[in-house]
Structure formats: C-alpha cells, structure tokens
PAKOL-128993 format. One record per residue (C-alpha): x, y, z; residue in one letter. Coordinates in steps of 0.5 Angstrom, whole numbers, plus 500, padded with zeros to 3 digits. Example, Ala and Ser with C-alpha at 12.3 -4.5 7.8 and 13.67 -1.06 7.14 Angstrom:
525491516a 527498514s 
***
This chain:
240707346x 240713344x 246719343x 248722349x 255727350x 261725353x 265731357x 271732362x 271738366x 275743368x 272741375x 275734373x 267730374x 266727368x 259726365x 254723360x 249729359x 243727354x 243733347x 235732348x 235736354x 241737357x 240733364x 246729366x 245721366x 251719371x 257723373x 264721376x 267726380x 275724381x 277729387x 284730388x 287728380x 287732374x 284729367x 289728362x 285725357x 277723355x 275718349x 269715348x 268708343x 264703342x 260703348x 266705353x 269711354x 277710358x 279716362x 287717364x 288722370x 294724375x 295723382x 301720384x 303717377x 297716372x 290712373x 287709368x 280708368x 274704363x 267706364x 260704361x 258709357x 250708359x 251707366x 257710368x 259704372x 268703372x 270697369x 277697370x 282702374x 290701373x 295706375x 302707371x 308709375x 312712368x 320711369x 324718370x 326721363x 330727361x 327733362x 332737358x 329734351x 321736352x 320741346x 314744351x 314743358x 308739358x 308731359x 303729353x 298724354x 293720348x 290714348x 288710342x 282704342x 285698337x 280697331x 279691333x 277693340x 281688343x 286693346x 287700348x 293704348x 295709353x 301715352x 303718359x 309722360x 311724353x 315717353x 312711357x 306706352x 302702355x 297696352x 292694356x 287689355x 280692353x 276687356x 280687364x 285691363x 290686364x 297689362x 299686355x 306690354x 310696356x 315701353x 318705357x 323710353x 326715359x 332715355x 330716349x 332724347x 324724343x 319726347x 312723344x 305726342x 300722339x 299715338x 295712331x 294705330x 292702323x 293694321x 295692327x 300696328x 302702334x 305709331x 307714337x 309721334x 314724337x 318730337x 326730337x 331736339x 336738335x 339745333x 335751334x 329746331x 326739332x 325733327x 319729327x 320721330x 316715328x 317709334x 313703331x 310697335x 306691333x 300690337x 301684340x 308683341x 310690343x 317689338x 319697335x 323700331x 323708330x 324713324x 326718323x 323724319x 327728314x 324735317x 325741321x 319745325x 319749330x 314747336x 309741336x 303746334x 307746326x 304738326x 298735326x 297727326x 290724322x 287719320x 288712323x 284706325x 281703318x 284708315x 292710314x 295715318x 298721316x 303726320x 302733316x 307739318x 309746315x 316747314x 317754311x 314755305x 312748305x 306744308x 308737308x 305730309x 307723311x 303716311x 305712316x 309706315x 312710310x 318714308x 315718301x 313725304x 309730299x 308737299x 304743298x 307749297x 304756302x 304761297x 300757291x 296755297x 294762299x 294765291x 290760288x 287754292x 284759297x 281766296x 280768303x 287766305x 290772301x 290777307x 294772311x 299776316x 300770321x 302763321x 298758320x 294754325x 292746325x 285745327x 284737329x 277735327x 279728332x 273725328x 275716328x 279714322x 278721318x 283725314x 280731314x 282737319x 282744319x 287750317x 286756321x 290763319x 290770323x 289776318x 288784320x 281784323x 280777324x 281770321x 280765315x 279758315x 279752310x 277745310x 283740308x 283733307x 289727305x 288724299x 288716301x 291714295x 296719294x 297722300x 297729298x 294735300x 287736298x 282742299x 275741300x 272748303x 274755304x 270757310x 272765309x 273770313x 271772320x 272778325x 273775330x 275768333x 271762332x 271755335x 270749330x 267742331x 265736327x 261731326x 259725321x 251725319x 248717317x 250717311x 258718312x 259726310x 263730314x 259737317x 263742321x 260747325x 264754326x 262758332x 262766334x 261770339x 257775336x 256779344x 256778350x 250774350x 249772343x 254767339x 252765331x 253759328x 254756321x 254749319x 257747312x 258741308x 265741306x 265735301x 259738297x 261745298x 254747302x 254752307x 247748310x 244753315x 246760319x 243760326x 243766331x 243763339x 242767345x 247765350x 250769356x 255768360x 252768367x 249761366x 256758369x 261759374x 264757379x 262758387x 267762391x 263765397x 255766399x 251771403x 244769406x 240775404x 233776409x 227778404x 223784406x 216783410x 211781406x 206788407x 212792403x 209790396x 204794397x 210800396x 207802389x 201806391x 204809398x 209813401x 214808399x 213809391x 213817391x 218821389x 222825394x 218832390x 211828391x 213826399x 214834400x 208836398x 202830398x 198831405x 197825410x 189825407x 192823400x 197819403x 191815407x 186815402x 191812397x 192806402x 185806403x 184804396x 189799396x 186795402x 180795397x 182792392x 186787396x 178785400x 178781393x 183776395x 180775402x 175768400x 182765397x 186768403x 181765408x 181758405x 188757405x 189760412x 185754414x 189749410x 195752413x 192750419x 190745419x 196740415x 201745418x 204746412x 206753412x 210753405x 203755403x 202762401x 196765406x 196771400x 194769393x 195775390x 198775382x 203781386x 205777391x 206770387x 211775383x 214778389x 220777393x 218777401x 219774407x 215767409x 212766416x 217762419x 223766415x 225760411x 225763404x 232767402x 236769397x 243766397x 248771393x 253767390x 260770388x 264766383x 270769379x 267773375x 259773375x 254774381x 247769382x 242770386x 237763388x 231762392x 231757398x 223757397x 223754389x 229749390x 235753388x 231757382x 235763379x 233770381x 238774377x 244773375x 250778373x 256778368x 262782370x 268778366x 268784362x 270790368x 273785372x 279779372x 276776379x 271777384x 274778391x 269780396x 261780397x 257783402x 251785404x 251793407x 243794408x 238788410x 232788408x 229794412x 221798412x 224803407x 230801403x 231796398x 236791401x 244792398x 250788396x 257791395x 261787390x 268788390x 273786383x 279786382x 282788374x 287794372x 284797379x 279796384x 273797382x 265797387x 259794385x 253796389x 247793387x 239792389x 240785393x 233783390x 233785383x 240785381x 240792377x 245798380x 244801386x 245809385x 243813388x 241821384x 248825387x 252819385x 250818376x 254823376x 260821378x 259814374x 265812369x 265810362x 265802365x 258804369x 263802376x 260807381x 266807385x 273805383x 280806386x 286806382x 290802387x 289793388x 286792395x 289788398x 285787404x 278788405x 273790411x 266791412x 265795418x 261795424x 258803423x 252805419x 253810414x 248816417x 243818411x 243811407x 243807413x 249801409x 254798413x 261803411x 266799406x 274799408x 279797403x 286797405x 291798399x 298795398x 301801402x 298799408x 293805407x 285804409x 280808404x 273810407x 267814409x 268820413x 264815418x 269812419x 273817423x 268816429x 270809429x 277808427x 281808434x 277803436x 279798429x 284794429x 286788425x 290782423x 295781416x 298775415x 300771409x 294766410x 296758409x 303757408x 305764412x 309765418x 307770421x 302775424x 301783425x 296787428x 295794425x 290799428x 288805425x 291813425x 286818426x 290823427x 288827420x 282828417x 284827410x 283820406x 287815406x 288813413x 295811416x 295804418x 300803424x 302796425x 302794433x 306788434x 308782429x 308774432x 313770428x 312763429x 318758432x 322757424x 320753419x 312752422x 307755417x 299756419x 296751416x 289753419x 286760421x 279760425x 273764423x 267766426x 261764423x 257772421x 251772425x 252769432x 248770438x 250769445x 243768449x 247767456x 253770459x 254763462x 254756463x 250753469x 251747473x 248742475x 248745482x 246752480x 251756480x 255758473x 261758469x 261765467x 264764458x 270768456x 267772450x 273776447x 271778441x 279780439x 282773440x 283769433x 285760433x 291759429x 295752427x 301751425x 305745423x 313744424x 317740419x 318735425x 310734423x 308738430x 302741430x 301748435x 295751436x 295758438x 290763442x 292770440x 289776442x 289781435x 288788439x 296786444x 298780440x 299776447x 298768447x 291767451x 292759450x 297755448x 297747446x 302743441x 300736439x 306731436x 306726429x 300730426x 300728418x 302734413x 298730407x 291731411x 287738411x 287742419x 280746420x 279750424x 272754427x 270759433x 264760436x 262764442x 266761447x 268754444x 274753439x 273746434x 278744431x 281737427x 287733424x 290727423x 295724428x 301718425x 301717434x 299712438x 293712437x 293713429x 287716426x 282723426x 282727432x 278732434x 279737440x 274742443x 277748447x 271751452x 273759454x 271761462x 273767466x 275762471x 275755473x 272755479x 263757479x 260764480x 267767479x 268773474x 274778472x 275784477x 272789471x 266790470x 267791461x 272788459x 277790455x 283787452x 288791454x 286787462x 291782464x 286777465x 287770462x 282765460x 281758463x 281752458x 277746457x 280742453x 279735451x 281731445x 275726442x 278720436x 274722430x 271717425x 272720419x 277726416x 273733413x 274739409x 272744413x 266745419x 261749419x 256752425x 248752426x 246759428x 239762431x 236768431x 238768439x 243763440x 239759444x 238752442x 244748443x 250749437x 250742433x 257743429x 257741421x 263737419x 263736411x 265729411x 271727405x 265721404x 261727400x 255728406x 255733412x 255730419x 252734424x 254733432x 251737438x 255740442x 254735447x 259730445x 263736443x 263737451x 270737455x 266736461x 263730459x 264726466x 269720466x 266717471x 259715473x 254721472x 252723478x 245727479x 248735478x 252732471x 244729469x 241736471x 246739467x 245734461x 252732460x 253725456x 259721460x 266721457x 267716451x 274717447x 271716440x 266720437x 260715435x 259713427x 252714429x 248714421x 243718424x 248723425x 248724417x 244731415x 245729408x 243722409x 244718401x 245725398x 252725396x 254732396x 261732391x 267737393x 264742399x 269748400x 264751406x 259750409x 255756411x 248758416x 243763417x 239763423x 230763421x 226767425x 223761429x 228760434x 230753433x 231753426x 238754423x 238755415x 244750412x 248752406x 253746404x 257748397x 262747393x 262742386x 254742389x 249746392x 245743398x 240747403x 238744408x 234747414x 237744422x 234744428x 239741434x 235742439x 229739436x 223744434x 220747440x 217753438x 213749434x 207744435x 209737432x 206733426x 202729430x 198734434x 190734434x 190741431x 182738429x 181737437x 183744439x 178747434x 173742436x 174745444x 175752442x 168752439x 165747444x 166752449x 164758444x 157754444x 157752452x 159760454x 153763450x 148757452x 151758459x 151767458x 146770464x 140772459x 
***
C-alpha cells in the first residue's frame, strides 16, 4: 500500500501525508478537543482527545474513515499525589491485535475491544496514591507504570492486569528518583519490557514482571564507556526511540557548549544496560528520531538547527557502529505558521512597470538635473521596444473578447508575466497575512501562490498589528507597518510587493543593531492607524498607545489630535468601557491621553461580544427609499460601537454606545441566552447583525437585525445640517429578530467600490461552509402582511419568522472550509463584485456578487452578433457614403 506518515497537530487535525510528495491523503479536524495521544498499528492508528472527559477514537489508516468512538468519563482522584500536575495519557495495541489499552488521567485503564470498541474491563484507581504514566504490555499481560509520593522523592509502581480478565496486582519498586523525566519505559510487545531510571550515581534498570534490578554506575559510564560524556555538567536526559517492541533508547547530556548523546540498549538476556554508539558532541540542540530498515537494524537520525535557514542531518547505525551519511537541508522558518489577521493590498495599474526607463526609476540627483526631452525620448524608446508585443497583444485581446475570459493577460511581455499589477476587473491581490511571528504575502490570481515571506521570530515574541499606510499609488511603492511585540516594541516597515525593508535615505541612519527601523522601549498596549496622511511620504500616521496611557506619533498628528477619540476596554470577559481623547496642549511626544467618561455594566455582566466595522465601507445613499418615493433618511454615526454583555442569570443586553460622550444610543436585553454558544456581532453603515442561542420558547439560534434612521417617519432628517456627536438626537431602531438554522463563528460583510449593490451578509457556519444572505431577509420592514404594490416597489420579501435553510445560499457549496476565525472582504474595481477571504485552519477566497454582476455582460451574450453588426453597418455606411 505504500508508506505514508501519520501526524496530530498542535491545531488538533490529524493527518496522513504522503513522504513522496508531501500531499495530505485525509485529515480529521477535532475542533473543540485537544489531542493527548496518537499511534499507529497494524493498519489503524487510535486517537485519544479531551472534551467533557476523554474520547477515543479508531481510524483506517488509508482512508481516514473512524471505525469506533468511545468516551470515558474517569472518576474523581486525589490531586495531591500528582508528581507533575498533568494527567498522562498512553495507549497500547495488545500483540495479538485483539485489543487496545487506554490510560487517561494518570489513574483510570480501559481495555476496548480493537475490532468494535466494545468495552472489555475498566480499572479505576482514583484512590490509589500512584499516579500511572505508561502502559507496556507483553504475554498477555498489561503493566501500567506509575509514580508514588513519598518524602522529598517518589518510588516507581508497577500494577499488573491480565488482559483478558483485568485481575491486578501492584509492585513496588526499591527506588527513590526525583521527577518522572529520571524514568524511561522500553521494550514491550514481543519483547520484555523494562523501566530504566537514575538514581543518584546510578542507572538502574528493571525487567517487568520481575523484582531483579541491575545497575550501571554514572562515573564508569562517563569515564570509560562513553568518551564525549567526559564534559558533562547537567543531568542526564532520557530520550525514548518509541520504536515497537525495541530496547533501544537515547541518553542526552548538557555540557559547556552544547550537548553529548549516546545509544543505549537492555540486553534481553540479562537485562543489563548495553552501550552501543557515542553519537558525540554537538554545539547546539538536536532533535533525534529512529526508525528500522528491511532488515531490522535500528537507524537513528540527529537533527540540528545550523541557522535560520538551514538544519544538518546525521544518520548512523548504532549496532554496527557507522555513521551513514551527513546532509545539509535548506529549511526556513517561513514556510509555516498560524494565521491571526490579513490585509487586502490593491496592486499597482499595469503602466508603472514600465517605471525602470522613466522618471520613476531615476535617482533624486538625475530627476534634478535631466531635461523633459531626455525623459521623452527615453519613454519613446520604451514604447519601441514594447510594439513588438503588439500581434501577441492583439490575438489575446480578441480571445478575451471573444470567451469573456479576462483572466487572461492582453500584454504578454516576460516583464509583466513577472510583475505585480493590477488586472482589469481588480480581481488579483496580495493578501498579507500576519501569523505569530512571520508575514506572508499570496496572489489571489495564482490560486494562493506565495509571493514573499518574511521571518521575524528572532526580534520579535509575537506579532500584534498589520496595516497597509500607502496603497498602491502613480509614484510610491505600496507599504505595510507591522507591529511586534518582545522586550520592546518594535515597527516593521516594508515594501508591501516585495517584502524587503522599506527605508527611506534619512532614516539608515537611525537603524539599530537588530535592522528594526523603529522601536519604542515601552509594550503598546493599544494601537491605531490614523486617518491623517504623513505630508512628504503620503503614508497613513501610526499611534501607539503605551501602558501609561501615553500616544506616540508624527507631529502630523497634532492637527488632528482634538478631533480623536477612542474607546478601551478589556475586551471579551470585561466590564467595563472608557472613552479617552487626546491632550494637545503641548508640542512635545508623547501625548496625554485624558479618559472621558467609564460605562460599567449592571454587576456581574461581561462583554461577550464587540461589533466592528469592516475597513473599506462605502455609503452610496444617504437614505432609503420607499415604495411611495419618499425616503427614511440612515443614521450614519461614525462614533457609535455594538456591545453584548450576558449576566449570570444567562440574560443577554445588547448595547448602542456613542464612544465621543459614552451615552446609551439603544438599548435591548433578551432572556435565557445560552453561555456555552459564541454571540457575533457586525456594523455596517446603518445596520447592526448580531446572533445568539436562546434556551426560551422558541429554543434555538437567533439572529436580530437593528436598522438606524434619523426618524421614523419619511422625509424627516435632525435640525443640524453636520452632524455632530455632542447633538442630543437619538437614533430610531428597527429591530426585528429572525430564527436562524444554524450557530456560527463569526460574520463578516461584502464590501464594493461604492457600496451600491446590496449588502449580503457572510455567517461561517460551525458545519465548516460560509452562508451568504442578502440584506433582504435580513430586513426589519419585511411586511407581516399581504404585500401591497409600494412594499413591491420597494423590493421587500414578506415577514417569515425563520430564516430559510436555502443550499443555494452556501457560498462554499462542498467545500469544507475547517476552523474559520474571520472572515474578510475587499471590494474589485467593477462595482458589483466583492473579494471574500474566509481563514482560519484554512484559506478560502471566493469573489461574490449580491446583486448579480450588472455591470458585466452575461456568459450567454452574442458577443459574435455584435461584432457581425458593428462591421455590417462598417460596410453599408461606406457603401451608402454620398461619393
């Protein structure tokens, strides 16, 4: 069947990838749980996770398909005797592959049936002062390891069970170590097992089933047995092989600049303790694993990190004393990570490639002193060389006309194939991801291709904000601010399509030994991009708030400063919200922050959900019109924040609060709201979305919608001609509340270019799909009567109190999209289309149109037709032309 490699994630998936090529051949995603234990046999690999208690689960190897699942609820046990605060997990397959053997908690042993996971017998020793570790099982019999308190030390346990009846009996070990790391369990299976320990100056080793124990004393080990031992200034540390049956294992020892290691092995017959191979010293930290070739012998590999992007890689085989080769592997840290937030960059119009023989490639001394008829010629020049492109240039814009396919490229050139830029409709992007410690940047054109990838792990402990400060402009490069956080603050300004630093001449200067542009001795703790452009470089200001609530920023700021105000709060779990604005009563960095006033929620509440608004939202209309032609004017505050708060008596309030005076704009509470589901919430322009579960009535998901008007009656707008949040004017709420058929992650929003097409709202659904619905259904003037002909003019869908399971609503249709966080939009340049990003565990990128695409011509149009009639009448206007 071929080999394939078995692995459980720090994401709790598990997977089968193939060692050929590395293309994953299944994978199970345990969302909500947490791996403990992973291992393979005989054709099936078991899992034991935590949810609730334990799960154990038994899959086909090839295929991935679960065979059984069983849960085990383990009984209550005494903390007090835990030798390290965790609760160990093992599993054993019995030799005759009849059975397998689970340990969860340190004291609870269950033997399932391998076949249907039929329970077979069940050991519970909550009462037992040992705390077990490891399970071995050989002739028929199961010996769980354990460790028990005693003064200042622990002694090694032994409890064995029959594997068919489950009878015990425990053993106690002559012995006396320190932590479980001073013991190591091999062998088993075919083979005896044997537990091997250091005891003072002593290794000691045990055979299972037995009380005889042997020894090897440290001080001839180092002196004569293994050479590299000799610089040794640490305890030794044991490294299991966990290979089958074998007795073979590591031993792992510090010394001044690096570490020794040699191979060890228990004699079968004697039961003594065996060197085989000193694998010698090293200068830094090595990573070893083993494995057995077709004849049986044991080959070990010891992996180093040599740099950043390089690891080395010996393999020897200790039986035979050979070292069998030594290999160099580029390897860099970029190529993995998690994702935490992503920014859509627009790419560059298509004519600024030609920027290497323009203004726009010359030195500041050359733009100073070259003539406008230089410049021409040279561009002259340029447009030469290009005309030889024109054929290919001409067949391709007649087959993009003639399919409507206008993925494909009208300019052929090797420089543009090569290039970053934009494509007519604006469909192609970069999307900048930010993960912990590392940025990477994909082109939506090429199917998530990555473009560049940057490793910061060594300046930084994590990653905390990512913006985009210059778009895509005639002259500047496009630039990112990353902002990291380690024993300081520090700014990563890069060129947003090549990912290189992006300094300018004035500031090489000022670089610090780390290459960080900019840093601040201080941890932000909150950080702000600013509407205000810096004047010279045209990018968008930075604000970093620090923990003495003080801002740093640009003098360009000062402008603006008495006009920012801002919100803190302690984000989900908190109760409480501040508004701060900004002190410009001096000139000098950093500015005071002056807190305004505090909203403490009822006692014992705590926000459980925030509302944000998605970057790029356009208001096409001021208002909405009605079927009888007069309009409800939007309330478009852009101050106002969506907060949910849930009580202990499982009441849900839901909160308006304008951030400039922190007054209550809208106030709604909903009773017998779950605790154990999730509350989202969204805001956009004049429409607030947001979902929970209710135990009432009526169990089951909700959604509410909260439309915004400056009055309820048509044609009536607020006195002032600007608004203002200082006013005293209240908004007028539509609010009306929809059963929902599924529960979500979170919800995200289509954005255009002008917001004109109607919003479809974007729900990522706990079922791994996205779920798009029109604004339509989310509508709180959806009639609960007969339509009349103004509710038909106003396009309005009559009042149904579920929102419908329609499949064609799905975006993702069978896709499986496994652990969406966010979900993220970016308008195109044609108007009815919006880019949808939904990440998390995966990435899926998806272009939306909700109000279809009526700025394009559809698939079925006769684009032959028309070219026949605009040449037809070519040909009658210069047949019909007065001579």
């Amino acid at each position: 069947r071929g080999a394939t490699i078995l692995i459980a994630s720090e994401s709790n998936v598990i997977a089968s990838i193939k060692p050929f090529n590395g293309n994953i051949e299944w994978r199970q995603v345990l969302e909500g749980e947490i791996i403990l234990a992973f291992k393979g046999h005989n054709g099936n690999v078991i899992s034991v996770s935590e949810r609730d208690g334990y799960i154990v689960r038994l899959w086909e190897i090839q295929t991935g398909f679960m065979l059984w699942e069983k849960k085990i609820r383990p009984a209550e046990f005494n903390r007090i005797n835990s030798s390290s605060g965790d609760e160990k997990v093992d599993v054993v397959f019995t030799t005759d592959n009849m059975s397998v053997v689970v340990l969860v908690g340190g004291h609870t042993i269950v033997n399932f049936n391998n076949i249907d996971g039929r329970q077979i017998w069940r050991s519970d020793l909550a009462e037992s002062p040992t705390l077990l570790h490891k399970l071995v099982e050989h002739n028929q019999n199961i010996y769980a390891i354990g460790l028990k308190k005693s003064f200042k030390s622990y002694s090694i346990e032994v409890v064995t069970y029959d594997i068919q009846t489950g009878v015990l009996k425990s053993t106690s070990l002559s012995s006396k170590i320190g932590h479980i790391k001073d013991m190591i369990v091999v062998g088993g299976g075919l083979n005896n097992g044997f537990i091997v320990w250091k005891e003072g100056q002593y290794v000691r080793v045990n055979r299972l089933g037995s009380d005889t124990i042997e020894q090897s004393s440290l001080e001839s080990l180092y002196r004569n047995v293994i050479p590299s031992f000799a610089g040794v200034i640490g305890d030794l540390e044991f490294v299991n092989l966990n290979i089958s049956s074998r007795t073979e294992f590591l031993i792992q020892a510090p010394t001044a600049n690096g570490n020794s290691a040699a191979v060890f092995k228990i004699d079968l017959e004697s039961g003594r303790l065996t060197a085989l191979y000193d694998l010698g010293h090293r200068n830094s930290t090595s990573i070893y694993s083993g494995a057995l070739d077709k004849s049986e012998q044991l080959i070990i590999s010891r992996i180093r990190i040599l740099s950043k992007d390089l690891v080395k890689v010996e393999i020897v085989a200790p039986a035979d004393r050979l070292a069998l080769g030594s290999y160099e592997i580029s390897y860099s840290m970029a190529a993995s990570g998690g994702i935490t937030k992503v920014e859509f960059l627009d790419l560059p119009e298509k004519k600024l490639w030609t920027q290497e023989v323009d203004e726009l490639d010359e030195q500041s001394e050359e733009s100073e002193t070259i003539s406008p008829l230089a410049r021409y010629v040279r561009r002259l020049i340029n447009h030469i060389e290009q005309l030889k492109d024109f054929p290919d240039y001409l067949l391709t814009y007649v087959q993009r006309f003639a399919t409507g396919n206008y993925s494909v490229d009208p300019s052929p050139t090797s420089k543009a194939k090569t290039s970053l830029y934009r494509d007519t409709f604006g469909f192609r992007k970069l999307l900048i991801f930010m993960t912990r410690t590392k940025l990477v940047a994909l082109d939506t054109s090429n199917k998530g291709q990555i473009v560049w990838s940057r490793y910061f792990g060594g300046i930084i402990s994590e990653f905390q904000k990512i913006f985009v400060v210059r778009s895509s402009t005639v002259k500047y490069p496009p630039v990112i601010v990353a902002i990291g956080k380690g024993n300081i603050t520090c700014l990563f300004r890069l060129n947003a399509l090549t990912g290189e630093d992006f300094v300018t001449d004035h500031e090489i200067v000022a670089l610090t030994e780390d290459n960080v542009p900019f840093s601040i001795p201080t941890t932000a703790h909150r950080i702000f991009k600013l509407p205000v452009e810096e004047p010279d470089e045209r990018t968008h200001i930075i604000a970093l708030l620090d923990e003495d609530l003080k801002a740093s920023s640009l003098k360009a700021f000062q402008k603006f400063a008495a006009s920012f105000y801002f919100t803190l709060s302690e984000g989900i779990g908190g109760k409480s919200l501040n508004g701060y604005n900004v002190v410009v009563d001096k000139i000098s960095q950093p500015f005071s922050i002056n807190r305004l006033w505090k909203f403490s929620f009822p006692e014992g509440n705590t926000i459980v959900a925030i509302g944000h608004k998605p970057n790029h939202e356009k208001v096409a209309s001021l208002g909405r019109v009605l079927g009888d032609r007069s309009v409800l004017y939007k309330y478009l505050n852009p101050n106002i924040v969506a907060v949910a708060t849930l009580s202990p008596s499982s009441s849900l309030d839901f909160y308006l609060i304008d951030i400039i005076k922190g007054s209550i704009l809208y106030h709604a509470a909903h009773e017998n709201v779950s605790p154990s589901h999730s509350v989202q919430i969204i805001q956009v322009e004049n429409t607030i979305v947001y979902h929970f579960w209710s135990e009432g009535m009526e169990k089951g998901y909700n959604v509410v919608v909260c439309d915004l008007y400056e009055s309820e009656k048509p044609d009536e707008r607020f006195d002032n001609s600007n608004f203002t949040s200082f006013s005293n004017e209240r908004p007028h709420v539509n609010a009306q509340a929809f059963m929902f058929p599924y529960g979500i992650r979170t919800i995200g929003v289509t954005t255009t270019k002008n917001g004109i097409p109607v919003r479809e709202f974007l729900f990522a659904l706990d079922t791994d799909q996205v779920f798009g619905l029109s604004k339509r259904f989310l509508d709180p003037r959806r009639p609960q009567r007969a339509l009349t002909n103004e509710d038909k003019e106003e396009m309005l869908i009559p009042y149904e109190p579920a929102i419908p399971d329609n499949k064609k609503f799905i975006l993702s249709y069978n896709l499986p999209i496994y652990g969406i966080r966010h979900i993220a939009t970016s308008p195109a340049l044609l108007e009815s289309t919006s880019l949808v990003l939904a990440y998390g565990l995966d990435l899926w990128f998806t272009r939306e149109a909700p109000s279809k695409t009526f700025d394009v011509l559809s698939e079925d149009f006769s684009k032959g037709t028309l070219l026949a009639t605009i040449l037809g009448l070519v040909i009658g206007i210069l047949i019909t032309k007065p001579p």
